[in-house]
N, C-alpha and C positions, 0 to 999 in steps of 0.2 A: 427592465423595470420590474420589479419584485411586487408585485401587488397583493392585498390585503384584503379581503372580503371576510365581515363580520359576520353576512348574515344573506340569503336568498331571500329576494322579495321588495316588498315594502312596506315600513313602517308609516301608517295612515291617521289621519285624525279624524273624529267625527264631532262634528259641533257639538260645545257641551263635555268635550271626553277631553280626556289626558292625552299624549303619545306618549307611547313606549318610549324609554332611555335609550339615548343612544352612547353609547361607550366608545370611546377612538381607541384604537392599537394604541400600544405601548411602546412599537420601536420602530414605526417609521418616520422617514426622513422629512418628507415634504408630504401635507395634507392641503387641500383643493378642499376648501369649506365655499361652496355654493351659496346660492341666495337668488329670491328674485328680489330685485332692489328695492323696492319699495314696502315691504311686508316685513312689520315688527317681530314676527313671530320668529324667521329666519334669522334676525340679527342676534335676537336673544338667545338663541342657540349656537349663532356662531361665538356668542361672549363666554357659554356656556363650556363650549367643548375649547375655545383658547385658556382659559382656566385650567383645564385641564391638562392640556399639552403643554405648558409651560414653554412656547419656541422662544426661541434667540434672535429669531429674523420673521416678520411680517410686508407680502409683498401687499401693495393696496392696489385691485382694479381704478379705485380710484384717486389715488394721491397722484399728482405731476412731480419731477424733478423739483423744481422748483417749491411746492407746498413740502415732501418730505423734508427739504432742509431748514424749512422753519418752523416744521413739525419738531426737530430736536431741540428748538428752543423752549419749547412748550409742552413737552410733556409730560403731564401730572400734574396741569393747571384743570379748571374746571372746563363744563362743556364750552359754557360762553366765548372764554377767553380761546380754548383751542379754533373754535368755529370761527375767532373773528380773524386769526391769523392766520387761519387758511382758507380766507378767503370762500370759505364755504357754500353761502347762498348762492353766489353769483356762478357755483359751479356746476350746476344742473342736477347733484343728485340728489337722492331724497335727506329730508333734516337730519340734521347732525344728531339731534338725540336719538337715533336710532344707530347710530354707529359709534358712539361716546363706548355707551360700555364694553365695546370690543377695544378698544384703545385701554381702557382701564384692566379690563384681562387681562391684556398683554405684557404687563409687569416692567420689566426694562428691557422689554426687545427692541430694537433696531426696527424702524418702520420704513419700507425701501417703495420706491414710487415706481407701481404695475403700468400706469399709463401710458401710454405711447403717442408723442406729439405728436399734434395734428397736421405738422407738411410730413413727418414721415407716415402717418397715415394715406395721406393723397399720393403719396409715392406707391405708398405697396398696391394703390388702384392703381394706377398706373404702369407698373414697372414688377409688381407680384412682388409678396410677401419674403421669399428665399431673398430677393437681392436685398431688398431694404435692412433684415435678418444678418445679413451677410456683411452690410456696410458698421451698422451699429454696435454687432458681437461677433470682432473678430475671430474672439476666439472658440466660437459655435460654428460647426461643420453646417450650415445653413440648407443643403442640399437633403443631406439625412435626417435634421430636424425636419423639412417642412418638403417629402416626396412630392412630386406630378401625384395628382388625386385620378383616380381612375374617373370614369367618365360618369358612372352611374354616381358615385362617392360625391363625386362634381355637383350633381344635378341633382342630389338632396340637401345639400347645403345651398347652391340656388333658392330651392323652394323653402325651404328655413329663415330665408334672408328676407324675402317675398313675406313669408307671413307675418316678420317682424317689424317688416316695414309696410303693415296694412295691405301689401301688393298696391303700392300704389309710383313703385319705381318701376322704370321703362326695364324689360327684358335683358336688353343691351350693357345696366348698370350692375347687375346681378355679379356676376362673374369680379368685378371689380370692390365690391362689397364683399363677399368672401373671401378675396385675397386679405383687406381689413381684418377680418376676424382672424383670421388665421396668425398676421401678425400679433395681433394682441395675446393670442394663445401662447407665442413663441416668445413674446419680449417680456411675460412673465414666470415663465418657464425658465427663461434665462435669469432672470432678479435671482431668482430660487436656487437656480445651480450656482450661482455664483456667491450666494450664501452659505449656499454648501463648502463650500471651496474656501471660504473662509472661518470654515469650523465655527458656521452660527447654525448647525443644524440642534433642533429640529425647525424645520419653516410652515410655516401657515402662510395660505393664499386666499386671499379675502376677496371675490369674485363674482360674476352671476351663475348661475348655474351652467349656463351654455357652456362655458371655458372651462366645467368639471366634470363634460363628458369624457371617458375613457378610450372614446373608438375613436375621435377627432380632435379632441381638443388639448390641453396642457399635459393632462397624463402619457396622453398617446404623444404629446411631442418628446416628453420625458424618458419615455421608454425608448425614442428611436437614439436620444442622445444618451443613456446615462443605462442603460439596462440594470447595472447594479443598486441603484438609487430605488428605495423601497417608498412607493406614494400609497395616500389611502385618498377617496376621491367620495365628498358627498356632493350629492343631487337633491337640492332645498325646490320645494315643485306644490304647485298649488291643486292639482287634479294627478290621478293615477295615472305613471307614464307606460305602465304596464310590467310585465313580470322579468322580460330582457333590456331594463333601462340599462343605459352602458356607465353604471355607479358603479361602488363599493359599497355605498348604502344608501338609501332615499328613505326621503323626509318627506310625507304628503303634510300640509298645513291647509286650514281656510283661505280661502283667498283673502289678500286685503280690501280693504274698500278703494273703490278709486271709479273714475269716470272712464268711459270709453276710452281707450286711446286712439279707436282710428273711426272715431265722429265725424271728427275733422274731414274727412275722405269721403265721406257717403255723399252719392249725390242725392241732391234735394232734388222732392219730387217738383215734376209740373203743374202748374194751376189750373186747375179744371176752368 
């Protein structure tokens, strides 16, 4: 994989300021546009720079089979009518006015569903991400996309999973969770390649940021499949991830507003 670095560092925001522009390559194939899912600022920038790249193929973290095929009957209707036919609300991610205008950027590309059903999810816990990979795209070398992780490689993606999941999953499920992410990394990865393959390049990957890291996630499965296949990879992030975040370019933003997410977990104190 041919990779694409704009720029050393990261582009920050300070309450009040602007951020610096960010500019996409001009000639590669597949871009991994991040997000944390809930934060308007990220979406407007990913509608920003699909604008700009003009693709042919959009993989969605969140579209199912299912919702992209009724996505094509309704493209270019308003937010409303898009959100009532895909079922939107009922699908846990954040409002659809916040994803409308990447749908509007995107001109008449092909909108392809990143998701990965949920038994083949309980599969790759059970049974690791390569076979499931293996069963669903034949024609992906499932081994070389998605190597035995070295031990310590292992055991930061565990504590990754832990933190995202408040640490409030038993030890034992850890391992099992990862192999999840990993598929989701891989079953978008593949949408992408296989856009490629049908000369819908350039592709945009509409994602959360975890799935745009470069050392673990879709680029790095990219690379192990496609070496020639030129990605550019941004990291949308709400605090500084530091000076070796494994991007092509980061985007600090405000946080958005939101409540706890792991309240829920804390234990209540005792009564005096």
């Amino acid at each position: 994989m041919k990779r694409i670095a704009l720029f050393a560092g990261v582009i920050g925001l300070v309450a009040g300021q602007s951020l610096a522009q960010i500019d996409p390559p001009t000639d590669a194939d597949i871009f991994v546009l991040g997000e944390v899912h809930d934060n308007p600022l990220h979406h407007a920038e990913q509608a920003r720079l699909v604008g700009l790249i003009g693709p042919k193929a959009v993989v969605w973290e969140m579209l199912s089979g299912r919702q992209a095929k009724v996505l094509a009957g309704v493209t270019g209707a308003n937010a409303d009518v898009m959100a009532r036919a895909l079922e939107w609300e009922a699908s846990g991610w954040p409002d659809f006015s916040m994803y409308y205008p990447i749908f509007q950027a995107s001109g008449q590309a092909e909108h392809l569903a990143g998701a990965v059903p949920r038994e083949e999810l309980k599969s790759a816990i059970t049974m690791g991400a390569a076979a499931v990979l293996k069963k669903n795209f034949p024609g992906i070398d499932a081994a070389r996309a998605l190597p035995e992780l070295a031990a310590d490689a292992l055991e930061d993606l565990k504590a990754e999973q832990a933190e995202a999941h408040c640490n409030a999953l038993p030890p034992e499920m850890l391992g099992g969770m990862v192999e999840a992410q990993r598929l989701r990394d891989a079953w978008m990865a593949g949408e992408a390649l296989a856009a490629l393959d049908r000369d819908q390049g350039p592709v945009v990957i509409i994602t959360g940021t975890g799935h745009a890291r470069t050392d673990t996630a879709i680029p790095a499965i990219l690379a192990n499949l496609r070496p020639e296949v030129t990605v550019w990879s941004l990291g949308q992030v709400e605090s500084d991830p530091g000076a070796d975040a494994p991007f092509d370019a980061v985007r600090v933003t405000d946080p958005a507003p939101r409540d706890d997410p792991c309240a829920q977990f804390a234990v209540p104190k005792a009564r005096k």
